[in-house]
N, C-alpha and C positions, 0 to 999 in steps of 0.2 A: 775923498768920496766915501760917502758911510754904507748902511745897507741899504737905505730908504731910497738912493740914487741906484742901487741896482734893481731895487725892486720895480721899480718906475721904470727904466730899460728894459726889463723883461716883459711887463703889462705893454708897453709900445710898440716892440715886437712882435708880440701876439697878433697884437690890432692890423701892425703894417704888414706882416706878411705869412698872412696865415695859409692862402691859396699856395704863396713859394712852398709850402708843404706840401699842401693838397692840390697840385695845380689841375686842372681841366683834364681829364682824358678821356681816350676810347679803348676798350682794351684790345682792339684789330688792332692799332697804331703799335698800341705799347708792349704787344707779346715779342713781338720780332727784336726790340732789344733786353731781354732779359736769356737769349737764350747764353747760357755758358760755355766759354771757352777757357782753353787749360793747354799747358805742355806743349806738343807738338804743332799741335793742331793752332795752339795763340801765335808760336812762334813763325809759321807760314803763313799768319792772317795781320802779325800785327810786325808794321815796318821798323815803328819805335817805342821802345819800352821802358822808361824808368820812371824816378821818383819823382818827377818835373809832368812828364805828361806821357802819352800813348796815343798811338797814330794808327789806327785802324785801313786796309785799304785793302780790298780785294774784291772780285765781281758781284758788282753792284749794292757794296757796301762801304761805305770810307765812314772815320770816327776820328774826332779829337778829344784827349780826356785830359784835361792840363790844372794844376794844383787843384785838384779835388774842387775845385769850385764850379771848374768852365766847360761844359760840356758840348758836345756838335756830333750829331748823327745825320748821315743820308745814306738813308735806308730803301729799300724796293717800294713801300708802302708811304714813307713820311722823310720828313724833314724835322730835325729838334734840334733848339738851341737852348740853351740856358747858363744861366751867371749865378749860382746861388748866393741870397735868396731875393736879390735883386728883377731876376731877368727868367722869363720862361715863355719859349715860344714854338709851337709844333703844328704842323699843316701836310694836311693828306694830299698825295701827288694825283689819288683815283676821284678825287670828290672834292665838292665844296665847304672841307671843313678846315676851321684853322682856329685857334687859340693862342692868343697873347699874354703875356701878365710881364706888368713893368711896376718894381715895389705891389702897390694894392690896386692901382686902377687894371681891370681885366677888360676884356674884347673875345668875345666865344660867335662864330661865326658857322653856322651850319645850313646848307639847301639857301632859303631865302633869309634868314632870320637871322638876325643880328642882336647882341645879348652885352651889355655893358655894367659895370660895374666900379665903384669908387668902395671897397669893400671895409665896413659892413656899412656903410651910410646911407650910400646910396647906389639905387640898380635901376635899369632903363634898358630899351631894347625894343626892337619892329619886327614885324614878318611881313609879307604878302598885303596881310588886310589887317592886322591888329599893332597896335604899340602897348606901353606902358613904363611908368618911372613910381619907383617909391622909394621914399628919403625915410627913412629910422629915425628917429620913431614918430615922426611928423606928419605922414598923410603917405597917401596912395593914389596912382591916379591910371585906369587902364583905358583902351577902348579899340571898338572894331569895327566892320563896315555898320553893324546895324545895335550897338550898343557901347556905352561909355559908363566909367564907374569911378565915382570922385570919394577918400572921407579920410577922416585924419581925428587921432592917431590914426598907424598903421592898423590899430585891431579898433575897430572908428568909434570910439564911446562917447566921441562928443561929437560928427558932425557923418552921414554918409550920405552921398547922393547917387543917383545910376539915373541913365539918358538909354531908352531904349527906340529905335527905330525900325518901323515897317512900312515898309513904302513909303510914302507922301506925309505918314501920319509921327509921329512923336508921341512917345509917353513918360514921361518926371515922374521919378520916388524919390521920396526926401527921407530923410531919417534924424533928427538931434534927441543928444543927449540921452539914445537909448527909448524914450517917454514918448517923444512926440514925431510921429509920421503923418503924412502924406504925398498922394497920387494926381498927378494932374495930367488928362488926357489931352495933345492940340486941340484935336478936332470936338469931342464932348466936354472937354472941360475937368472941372473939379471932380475925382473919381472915389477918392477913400482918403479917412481920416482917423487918426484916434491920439489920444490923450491917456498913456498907463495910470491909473486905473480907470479913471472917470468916463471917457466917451470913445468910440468907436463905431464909425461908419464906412455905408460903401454905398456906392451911390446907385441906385437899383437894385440894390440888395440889401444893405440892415442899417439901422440905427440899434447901438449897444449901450443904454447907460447904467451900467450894474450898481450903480448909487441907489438910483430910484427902480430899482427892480422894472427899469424901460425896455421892452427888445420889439423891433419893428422890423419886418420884410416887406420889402419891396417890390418884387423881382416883377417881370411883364403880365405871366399868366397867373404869377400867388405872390399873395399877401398874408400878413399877418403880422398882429399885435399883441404886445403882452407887458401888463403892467399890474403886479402883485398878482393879485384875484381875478383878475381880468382878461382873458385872452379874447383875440378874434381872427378867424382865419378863413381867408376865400381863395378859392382856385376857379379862376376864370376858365381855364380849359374844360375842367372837368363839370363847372358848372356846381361848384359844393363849396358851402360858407357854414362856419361854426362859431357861434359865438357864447362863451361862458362866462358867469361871476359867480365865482365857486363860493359855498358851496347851493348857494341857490338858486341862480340862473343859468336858463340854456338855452339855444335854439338852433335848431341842424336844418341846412335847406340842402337836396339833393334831386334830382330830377328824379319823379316819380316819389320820395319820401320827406314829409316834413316834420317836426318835433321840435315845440314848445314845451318849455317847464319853469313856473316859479314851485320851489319847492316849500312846503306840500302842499297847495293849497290849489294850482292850474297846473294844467296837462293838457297836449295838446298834439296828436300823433295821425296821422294820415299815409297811407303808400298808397301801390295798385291793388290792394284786397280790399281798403276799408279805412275810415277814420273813426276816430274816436275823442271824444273832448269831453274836461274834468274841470270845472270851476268852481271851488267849493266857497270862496268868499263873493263870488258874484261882483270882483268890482266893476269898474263903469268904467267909460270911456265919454268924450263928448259925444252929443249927437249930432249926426250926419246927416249931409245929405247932399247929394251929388249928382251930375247932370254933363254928361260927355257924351262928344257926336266920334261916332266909328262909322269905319267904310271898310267892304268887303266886295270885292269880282265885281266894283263899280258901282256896288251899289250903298247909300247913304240911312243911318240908320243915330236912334236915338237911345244913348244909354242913361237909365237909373234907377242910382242905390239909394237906399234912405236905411237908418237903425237906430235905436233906441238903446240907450246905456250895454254897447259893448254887444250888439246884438240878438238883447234880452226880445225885441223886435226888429226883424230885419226884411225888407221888402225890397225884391231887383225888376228890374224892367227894361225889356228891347222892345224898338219900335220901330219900324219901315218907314223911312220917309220920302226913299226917292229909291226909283227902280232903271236899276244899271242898263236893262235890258233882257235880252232870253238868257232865263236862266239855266243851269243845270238840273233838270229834271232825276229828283231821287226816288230813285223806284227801290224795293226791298222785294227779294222772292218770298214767296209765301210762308207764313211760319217765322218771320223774323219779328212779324209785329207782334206775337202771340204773347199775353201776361207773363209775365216771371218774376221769379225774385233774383237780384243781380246784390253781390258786395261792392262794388263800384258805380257810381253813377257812369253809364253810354254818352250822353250829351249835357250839354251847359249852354251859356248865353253865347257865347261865341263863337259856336257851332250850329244857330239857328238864327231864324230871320226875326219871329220875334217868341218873346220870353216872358213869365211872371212867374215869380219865386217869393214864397214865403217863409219865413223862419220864427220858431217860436222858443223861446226859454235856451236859447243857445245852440241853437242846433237840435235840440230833443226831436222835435215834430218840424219837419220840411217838406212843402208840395214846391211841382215845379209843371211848367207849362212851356212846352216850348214846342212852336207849329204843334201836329196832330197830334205828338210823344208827351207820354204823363211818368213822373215820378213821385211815390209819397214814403214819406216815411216816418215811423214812432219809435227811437228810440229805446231799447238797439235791437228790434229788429230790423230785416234788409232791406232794402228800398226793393220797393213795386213798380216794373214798368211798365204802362202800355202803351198802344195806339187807339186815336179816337176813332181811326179810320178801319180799325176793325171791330167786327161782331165780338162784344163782352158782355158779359154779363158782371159789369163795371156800375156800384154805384156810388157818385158822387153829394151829397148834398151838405150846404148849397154847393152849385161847380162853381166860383169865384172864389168860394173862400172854403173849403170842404172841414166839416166838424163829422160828420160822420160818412166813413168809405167802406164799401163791402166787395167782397170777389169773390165767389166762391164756385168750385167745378170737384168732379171727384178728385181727381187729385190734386187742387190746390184751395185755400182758405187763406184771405188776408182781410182781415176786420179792423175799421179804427173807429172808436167814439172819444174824438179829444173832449177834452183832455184825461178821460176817467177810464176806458179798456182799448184793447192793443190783441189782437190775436194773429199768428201766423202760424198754417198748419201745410205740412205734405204727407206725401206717403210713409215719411220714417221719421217725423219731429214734429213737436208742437211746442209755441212758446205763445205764454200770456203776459201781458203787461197791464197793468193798473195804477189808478193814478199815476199818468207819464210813468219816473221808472222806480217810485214808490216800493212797489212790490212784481217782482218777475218769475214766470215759472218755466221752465224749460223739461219736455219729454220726448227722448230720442229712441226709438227703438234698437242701434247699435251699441249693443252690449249692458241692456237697460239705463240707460245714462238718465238721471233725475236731476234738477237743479232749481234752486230758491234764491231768487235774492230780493235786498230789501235796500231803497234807494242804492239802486243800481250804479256802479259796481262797486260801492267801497262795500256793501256786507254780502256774503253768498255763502249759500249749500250746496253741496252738489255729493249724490254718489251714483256707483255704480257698478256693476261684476269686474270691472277690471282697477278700483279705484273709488277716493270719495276724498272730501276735502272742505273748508272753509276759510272764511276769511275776514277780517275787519280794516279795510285800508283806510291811510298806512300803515296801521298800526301791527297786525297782525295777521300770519298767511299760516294756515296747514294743510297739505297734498298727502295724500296717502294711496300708493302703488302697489297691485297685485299682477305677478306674471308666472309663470312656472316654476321659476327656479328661486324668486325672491318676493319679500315683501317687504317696501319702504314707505316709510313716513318721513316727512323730513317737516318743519315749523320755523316761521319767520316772525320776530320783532325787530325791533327798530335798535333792538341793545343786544340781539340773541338768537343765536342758530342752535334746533335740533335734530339731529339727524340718527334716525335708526335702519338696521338692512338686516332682516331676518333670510337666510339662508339655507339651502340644504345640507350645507358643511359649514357653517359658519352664520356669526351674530357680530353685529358692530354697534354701539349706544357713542353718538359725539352729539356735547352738548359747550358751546362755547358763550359765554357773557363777556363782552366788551364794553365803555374802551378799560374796565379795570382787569381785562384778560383771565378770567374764571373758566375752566376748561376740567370737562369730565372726560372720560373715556371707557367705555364697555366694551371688550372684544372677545372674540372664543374660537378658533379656527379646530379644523379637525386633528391638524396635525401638532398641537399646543394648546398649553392651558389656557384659560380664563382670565384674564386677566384687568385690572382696574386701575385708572389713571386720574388722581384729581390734582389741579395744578392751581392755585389762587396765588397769581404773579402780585410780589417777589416771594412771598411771606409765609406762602405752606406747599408744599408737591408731596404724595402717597404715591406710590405702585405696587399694587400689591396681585399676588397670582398665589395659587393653590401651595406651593411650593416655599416662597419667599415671597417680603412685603419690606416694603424701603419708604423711609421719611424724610422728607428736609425741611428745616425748619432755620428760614431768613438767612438761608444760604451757608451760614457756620457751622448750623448744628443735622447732621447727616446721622441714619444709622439704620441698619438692615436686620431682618430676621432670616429664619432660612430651616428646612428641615432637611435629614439626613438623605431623604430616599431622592433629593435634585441631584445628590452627588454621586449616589452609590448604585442606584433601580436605575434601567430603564424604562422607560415612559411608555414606550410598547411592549415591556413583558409586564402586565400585572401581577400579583400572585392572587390563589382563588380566595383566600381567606385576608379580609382589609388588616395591615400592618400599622401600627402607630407608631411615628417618630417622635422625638424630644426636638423640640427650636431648639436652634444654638443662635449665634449673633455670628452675623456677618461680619460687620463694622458700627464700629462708633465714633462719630466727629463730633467731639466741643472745641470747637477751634481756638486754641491751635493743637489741642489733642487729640491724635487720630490711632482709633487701635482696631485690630483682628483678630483673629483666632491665632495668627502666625506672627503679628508683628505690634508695633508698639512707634509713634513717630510724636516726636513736637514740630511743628511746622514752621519755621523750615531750620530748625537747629540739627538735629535730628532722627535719623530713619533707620527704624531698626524691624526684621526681618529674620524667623527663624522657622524650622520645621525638624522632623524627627532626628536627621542628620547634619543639618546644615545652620549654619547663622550668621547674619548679613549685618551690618551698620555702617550708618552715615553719620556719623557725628563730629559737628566742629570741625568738619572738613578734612576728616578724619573718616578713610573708609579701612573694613575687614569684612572679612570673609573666611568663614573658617565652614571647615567638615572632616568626614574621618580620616579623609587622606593628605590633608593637610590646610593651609591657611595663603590668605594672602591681604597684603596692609599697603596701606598708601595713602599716604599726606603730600598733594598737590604734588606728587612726582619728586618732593622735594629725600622723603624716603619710602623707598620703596621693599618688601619684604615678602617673597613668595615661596613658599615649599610645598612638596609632592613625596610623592611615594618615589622615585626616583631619583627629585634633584633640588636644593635649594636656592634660591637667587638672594641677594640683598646689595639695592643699589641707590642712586642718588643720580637725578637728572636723566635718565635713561642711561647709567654709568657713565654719564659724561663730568661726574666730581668723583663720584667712587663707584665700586662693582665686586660682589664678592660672586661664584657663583659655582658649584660643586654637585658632581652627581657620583653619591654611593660612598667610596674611599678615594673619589679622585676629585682633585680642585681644578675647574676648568678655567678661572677666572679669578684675580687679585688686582686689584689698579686701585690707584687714588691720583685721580685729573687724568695724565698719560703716564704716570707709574705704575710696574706691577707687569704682572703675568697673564697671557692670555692664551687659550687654546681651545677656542669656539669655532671658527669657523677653517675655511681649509690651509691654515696653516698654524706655527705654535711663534707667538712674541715673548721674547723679554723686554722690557721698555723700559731703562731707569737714565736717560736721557736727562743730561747732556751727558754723563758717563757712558755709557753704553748701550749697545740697543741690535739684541740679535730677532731676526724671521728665517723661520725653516720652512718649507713646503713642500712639496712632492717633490718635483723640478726644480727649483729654485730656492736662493737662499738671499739674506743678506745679512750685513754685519756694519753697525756703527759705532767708532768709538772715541770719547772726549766731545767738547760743545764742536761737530762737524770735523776732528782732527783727520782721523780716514775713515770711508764708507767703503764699502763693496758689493756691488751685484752679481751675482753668476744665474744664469738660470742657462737652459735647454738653445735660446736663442742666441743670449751673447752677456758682455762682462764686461760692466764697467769700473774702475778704481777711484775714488776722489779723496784728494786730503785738502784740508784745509777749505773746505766747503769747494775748491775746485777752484779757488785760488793759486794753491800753490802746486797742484800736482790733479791731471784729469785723464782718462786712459779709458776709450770705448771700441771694444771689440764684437762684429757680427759674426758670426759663430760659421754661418750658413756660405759666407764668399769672402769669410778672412780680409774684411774689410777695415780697418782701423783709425784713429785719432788720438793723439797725443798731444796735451798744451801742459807744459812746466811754466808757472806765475804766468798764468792765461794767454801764451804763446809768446809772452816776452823774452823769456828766459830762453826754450828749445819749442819748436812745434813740428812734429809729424803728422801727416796725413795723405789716405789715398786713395785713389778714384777707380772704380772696375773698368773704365776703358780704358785699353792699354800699357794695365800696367802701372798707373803711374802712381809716383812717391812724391811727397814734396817735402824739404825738410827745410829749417830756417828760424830768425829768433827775430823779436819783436816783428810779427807775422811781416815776414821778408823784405822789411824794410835795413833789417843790419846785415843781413846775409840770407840766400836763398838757395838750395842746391833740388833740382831737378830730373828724375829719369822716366823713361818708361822704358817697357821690354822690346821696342823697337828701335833701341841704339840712342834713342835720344836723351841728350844731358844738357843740362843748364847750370850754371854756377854766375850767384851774383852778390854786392855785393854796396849795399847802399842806394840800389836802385842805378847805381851812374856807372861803377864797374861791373860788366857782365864777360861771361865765354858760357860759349853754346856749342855742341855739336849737335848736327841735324839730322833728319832721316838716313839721307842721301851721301854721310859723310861729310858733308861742307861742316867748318869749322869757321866759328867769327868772334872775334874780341869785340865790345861795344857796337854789336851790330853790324861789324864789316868784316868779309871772308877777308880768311889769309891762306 
């Protein structure tokens, strides 16, 4: 047999019986036999004692121990047998627990649950409601009342499945090869899918195809979709759909709010204040025209639309054609019919019996007729409503199709002559229109407000005491703010934000140009200078303040100016007479050379750092540090070199290859690896090992000498001897209860030792298998000899050879 054949028996072993090592326990079971017996006490508990075996047997304890292999306990708590490393088995006498091991198949049994093993290949096992088996490295398989779980390997990279159950109902996940899943519900079906990286869905919920930039939701109450530029999204609950194609279309539908936009060219926004519509290309749409029957509280009615390219002409009409019966009679208390102007139209076709509505140029000019209620309106000012059924001084002409409308009372004026003037006046505003919205004037008496505009509203003027402004859409917007404390301008292009905020304590100037990111800055606080920011990304940045002014230039080339009084004055003591500084320079960067007033660096070779007393470098990986009281050096730890006005170091690896280190006339420190002298911390080493090797300390000492020949401990506590690494000679004494140990050629040779109860000694050579001698200080003596020749005297005086009184 060579070594290859032992090798192979050891690896075998391992495998067959690794639990006979480590077998199953509890430590309730296992404490009760670990406790120690000795001397007097073994000899009244144990009936038979030698080198063959040991017979345990006293109240409610019996033990057999026989050639070290076969062991048998019954014990208060359990039962254990074992055969080493064949055989192990232990079972609780209070409970349902018990463990087996025969070679490597185990059996572990605890409450309901039952736990097997074929170790390490295969494991398997049930309880109550669940099982499971999994074979190494093969598959796994578990399952319970309402869930089961299949995949293989054991860590499943090629196949996992799970069977979940709820009630009546079943649900399958698959899993292969890590990539591809799916969900399949009994009763709904196919539920979720996906394909790493390609697709991914769920069924009421999303489609994922991250190839084609695809993502879709589904769910009951929202949806939505998204495909590059494209999204769309509705929520049924809430009653709100958005749909975009960035960056030019949009349209928001919300209850109470609408908004269209092809960008820039239609706009199209409505809530409960007001609508507004923008169509500067005027396109078309087919012409219309349409003819639907509605019914309302039973009664039958006739609807229609007609329009003309996009509703450049638009004409609605309701008609009564059959009468449900008695209707509800609307009556309004007095004063509700009375003229006004409203921002939302009050009634539509839908809300009355019958309807004629005219639209012209988009919307600009709209009359509406519905029963005895009128609304007209000229763009943008408000619609006009009356009733026919009250006293106005209302004129319409013609009233079918009105080109010219008048109203006027002291406090109200609403004038139309389509298509050419437009007037609405009350007690605090007046707005004129001409040519539709050609030309618009607006005059409010709150806070004299004025306003101009000309094809209404992409161009306008407007000022007033509290503000003034213009505009040219899209192109260009400016607002200009007056309040107490501040006054703000701020300016909109299409490539360009400015903004100003003139202050009582302070001034702000931002001026930003995108997308090539051009960026100014003006600020001035009370409490700091002035200061100026121009940033032209990547390729030039200034900042410059009263004090100091910095440049960079394409990110390598940096450098600063700076005068004396930033460093020296403070900013709140002036002096009375102006003081003039001399610039010095900050810094200067031509990359990779970076310098200061104080330093000097190439980047990243490098870095050097000095001032009146002091001087710093980094170079080649190579650091120092010097000043007047002394220096400190370091090359990656590999040496290291520091002094002081008190003490010098010089070491290598944190002194772990060498250590020099000395304060004044005394050397605290010499070693090279574990050689040398040391006297740092609370104690003083000699170390020239394996020769010698002394430690002194307050209390304690030690002393070794030759490769482990003798060692010695003493301190305060206790003393131990070893020679020969404690091989050949070992001796440990407690200082505190005079306890001791003694092994000569590690208890082969002589061994003493003793226990604080009772007394006892035990003396004996190859630990008391050749001989064993026994006392304690109550009368008790043992002498043996082979384990097979024994005499004993006992507490009580009995006297026995080989276990039998004489």
């Amino acid at each position: 047999m060579d070594f290859k054949f032992y090798r192979y028996v050891l690896v075998l072993l391992f495998i067959t019986f690794p639990l006979g090592i480590f077998p199953k326990t509890w430590p309730d079971l296992e404490a009760e036999k670990k406790i120690k017996v000795y001397g007097s006490e073994r000899s009244a508990k144990f009936t038979a004692s030698n080198i063959f075996y040991d017979v345990e047997n006293w109240t409610n304890h019996y033990s057999v121990r026989a050639l070290g292999i076969y062991r048998y306990f019954d014990y208060p708590k359990a039962k254990t047998k074992s055969i080493f490393p064949f055989y192990y088995h232990i079972q609780s006498k209070s409970d349902n627990r018990e463990y087996k091991r025969i070679l490597n198949v185990n059996i572990t049994k605890e409450k309901e649950s039952i736990d097997q093993s074929f170790y390490p290949f295969v494991f398997w096992g049930k309880d109550t409601n669940k099982s499971y088996l999994t074979t190494i490295p093969f598959f796994f398989l578990s399952s319970n009342d309402t869930n089961s779980k299949l995949g293989f390997p054991v860590i499943p990279l090629l196949y996992y499945h799970n069977l979940e159950t709820s009630g009546e109902n079943k649900n399958y996940y698959s899993r292969l090869l890590t990539f591809l899943h799916f969900e399949i519900n009994e009763k709904q079906g196919f539920q979720e899918f996906s394909l790493f990286p390609l697709v991914y869905y769920s069924k009421n919920n999303y489609l994922f195809l991250p190839v084609l930039l695809y993502y879709q939701n589904q769910r009951s109450n929202e949806n939505e979709y998204w495909m590059g530029p494209i999204y769309y999204a509705n929520n049924k609950a809430k009653e709100e759909s958005l749909f975009v194609g960035f960056p030019i279309i949009g349209r928001y539908r919300k209850p109470g709010i609408e908004f269209d936009l092809i960008f820039p060219f239609y706009l199209n926004y409505a809530d409960v204040a007001g609508d507004y519509h923008i169509n500067l290309l005027w396109y078309t749409k087919t012409n219309s025209a349409n003819v639907n029957i509605a019914s309302n509280d039973g009664s039958m009615y006739v609807d229609f639309d007609f329009g003309i390219l996009y509703n450049l002409v638009g004409y609605s009409q309701r008609t009564k054609v059959l009468n449900g019966g008695d209707q509800f009679k609307k009556t309004n208390p007095a004063g509700l019919n009375d003229p006004k102007l409203i921002k939302k139209r009050e009634f539509n076709r839908d809300s009355s019996e019958n309807f004629i509505g005219y639209q012209l140029f988009f919307g600009i000019f709209s009359y509406e007729k519905a029963d005895s209620k009128r609304h007209i309106r000229l763009l943008p000012l408000a619609w006009f409503t009356w009733d026919e059924a009250s006293n106005d001084n209302v004129v319409l002409l013609p009233p079918f199709f009105p080109i010219w409308f008048s109203y006027q009372t002291e406090d109200l004026e609403y004038k139309i002559l389509f298509p050419i003037y437009g007037k609405q006046k009350d007690k605090d505003s007046e707005f004129r229109v001409y040519l539709l919205n050609f030309y618009l004037t607006e005059d409010n008496k709150e806070n004299n407000h004025k306003e101009r505009s000309y094809f209404w509203p992409f161009i306008n003027i407007y000022e007033s005491d509290i503000g003034s402004g213009h505009r040219i859409l899209p192109f260009y917007i400016h607002k200009k703010e007056i309040n107490d404390k501040n006054k703000i301008n701020n300016t909109y292009t299409l490539f360009s934000i400015y903004h100003q905020k003139i202050g009582l304590a302070s001034n702000l100037t931002e001026f930003l140009f995108w997308p090539l990111w051009i960026s100014y800055e003006d600020k001035q606080f009370s409490h700091s200078e002035r200061e100026h920011t121009v940033w032209i990304t990547p390729f030039f940045y200034r900042n410059s303040r009263e004090s100091r002014a910095r440049t960079n230039l394409f990110w390598f080339i940096d450098w600063e100016w700076y005068k004396e009084q930033d460093l020296n004055l403070n900013s709140k003591t002036k002096p009375a007479i102006p003081l003039e500084y001399d610039k010095k320079l900050s810094h200067l960067l031509i990359f990779p050379f970076y310098k200061t007033n104080t330093s000097f660096s190439v980047i990243p070779l490098s870095f050097n750092d000095w001032s009146g007393e002091e001087f710093t470098t980094f170079t080649l990986l190579n650091y120092y540090k010097w000043d007047r009281k002394g220096h400190y050096y370091n090359f990656l730890y590999l040496i290291e070199s520091e002094n002081s006005e008190v003490d010098y170091r010089f070491r290598s690896l944190g002194g772990l290859l060498w250590g020099f280190e000395k304060r004044k006339s005394e050397i605290d420190r010499m070693t090279f690896m574990w050689l040398g002298y040391d006297n740092r911390s609370h104690q003083t080493t000699f170390n020239f090992f394996p020769i010698v090797r002394f430690a002194d300390a307050e209390k304690e000492k030690s002393r070794m000498y030759g490769p482990f020949l003798y060692y010695l401990y003493d301190s305060e506590e206790e003393k131990t001897e070893v020679m020969l690494a404690g091989v050949g000679y070992y001796h440990n004494k407690t200082k505190t209860d005079n306890q001791y140990s003694t092994y000569i050629l590690l208890g082969v040779l002589y061994q003493e030792k003793t226990e604080i109860e009772r007394g006892y000694i035990k003396r004996g050579s190859l630990w008391g298998w050749l001989w064993e001698y026994q006392t304690e200080d109550n009368g008790y003596e043992k002498f043996s000899i082979l384990k097979l020749f024994s005499y004993s005297k006992e507490v009580d005086g009995t006297k026995r050879i080989m276990g039998i009184s004489i």
